[in-house]
Each structure stands twice: as structure tokens, then as C-alpha cells.
N, C-alpha and C positions, 0 to 999 in steps of 0.2 A: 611582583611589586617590591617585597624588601628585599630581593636580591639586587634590582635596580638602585633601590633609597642605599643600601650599604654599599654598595661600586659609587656610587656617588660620594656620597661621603668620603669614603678612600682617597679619591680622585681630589677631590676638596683637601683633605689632610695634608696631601702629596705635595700640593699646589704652595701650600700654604709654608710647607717645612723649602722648596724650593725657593721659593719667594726671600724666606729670613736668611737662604747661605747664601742670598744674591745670586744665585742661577736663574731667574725670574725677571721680568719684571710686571707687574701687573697694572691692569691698564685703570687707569680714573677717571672720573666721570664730576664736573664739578656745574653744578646746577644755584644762576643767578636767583637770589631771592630777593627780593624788592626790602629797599630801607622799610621800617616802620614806627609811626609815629603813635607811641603809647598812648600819651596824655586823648588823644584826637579819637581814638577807638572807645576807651575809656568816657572819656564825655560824650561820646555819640550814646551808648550804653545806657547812660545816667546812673553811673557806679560809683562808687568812692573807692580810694587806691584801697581798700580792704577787703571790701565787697568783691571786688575785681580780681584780685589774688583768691580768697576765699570760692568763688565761682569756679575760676580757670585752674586750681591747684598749683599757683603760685607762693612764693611768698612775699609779704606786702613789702619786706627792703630790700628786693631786686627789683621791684613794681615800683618803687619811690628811685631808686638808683639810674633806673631806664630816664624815667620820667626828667629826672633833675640833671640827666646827660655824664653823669659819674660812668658808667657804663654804657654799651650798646647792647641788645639783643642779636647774639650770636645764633650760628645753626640752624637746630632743633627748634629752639625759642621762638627766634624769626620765622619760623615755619609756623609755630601752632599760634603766633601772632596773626600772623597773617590769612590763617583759619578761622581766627577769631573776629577778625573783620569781615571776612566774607558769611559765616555760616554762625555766628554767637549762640545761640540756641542749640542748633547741633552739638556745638565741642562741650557745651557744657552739659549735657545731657550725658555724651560719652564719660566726660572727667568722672561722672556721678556714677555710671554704672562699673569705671574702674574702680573707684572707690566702694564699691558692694552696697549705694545708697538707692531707694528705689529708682525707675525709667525717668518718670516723669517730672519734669522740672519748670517752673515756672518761667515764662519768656522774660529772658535778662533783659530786654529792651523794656522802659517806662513808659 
């Protein structure tokens, strides 16, 4: 098994040094993520932009910057947004155990 995990790896390193002297190219993969409407998730919730930051491990002036259209949620962001709309409860329970605070968490919904 770690002589597999290390020929891998190698393999990966190889890829990776071919790739940067332009002998490569490697292939991408670009996955549509739905717009997201902050304000709309947030009031479903019954949060205030602090609450809402504080829950999802944001912070409340990119929460306010989404919000007031100064910004868009990019990526990553738009992804655990849109996590956040579907599963609130869930993500916030995970945010909690990344941060080493107990499992259980009370339902962010009011």
C-alpha cells in the first residue's frame, strides 16, 4: 500500500513539475454554481448579518459587503452558501466541530 501511496505521489510531483515547463497541459474541470442571494437565506434563518457570520464562520463585513452588493460571493463561498440554504443546521453544526466547540448545536432556524 505505501509503495502504491509513494509511486503516486511521484507520479503527481512529475505531473505537476511538467505541467509549470509547459510540456503538459492539464485538463479543468469548471462546475456552474447558482447565483446567491444572501439577504434571502439570512431572513429565511431569522439571523441578523452578525448572528449569521458568527453561525457560518464568516465575518460580518463580507456578510454586509455581499448583502449591499459591494461584492459578490465567489467560489468556495458560493458553494458553502449555497450549502447553507439547503442543509443550515448541518453546516453549522460542522463550522462548530471545526472550530473544536461541542456536536450539538441549536437549530439556526426560529
Amino acid at each position: 500500500m505505501a509503495d502504491v501511496t509513494a509511486k503516486s505521489l511521484i507520479a503527481g510531483i512529475k505531473e505537476v513539475a511538467d505541467y509549470k515547463q509547459g510540456r503538459v497541459a492539464l485538463e479543468t474541470v469548471e462546475v456552474a454554481v447558482p447565483d446567491i442571494d444572501v439577504k434571502r437565506i439570512r431572513d429565511r434563518l431569522g439571523l441578523s448579518q452578525d448572528k449569521f457570520a458568527e453561525v457560518y464562520g464568516l465575518s460580518v463585513g463580507t456578510v454586509r459587503n455581499w448583502e449591499h452588493g459591494k461584492r459578490k460571493p465567489e467560489g468556495p463561498a458560493r458553494i458553502l452558501l449555497n450549502l447553507i440554504e439547503r442543509q443550515p443546521d448541518f453546516v453549522a453544526q460542522e463550522v462548530n466541530k471545526i472550530r473544536g466547540r461541542p456536536r450539538f448545536v441549536e437549530s439556526v432556524h426560529t
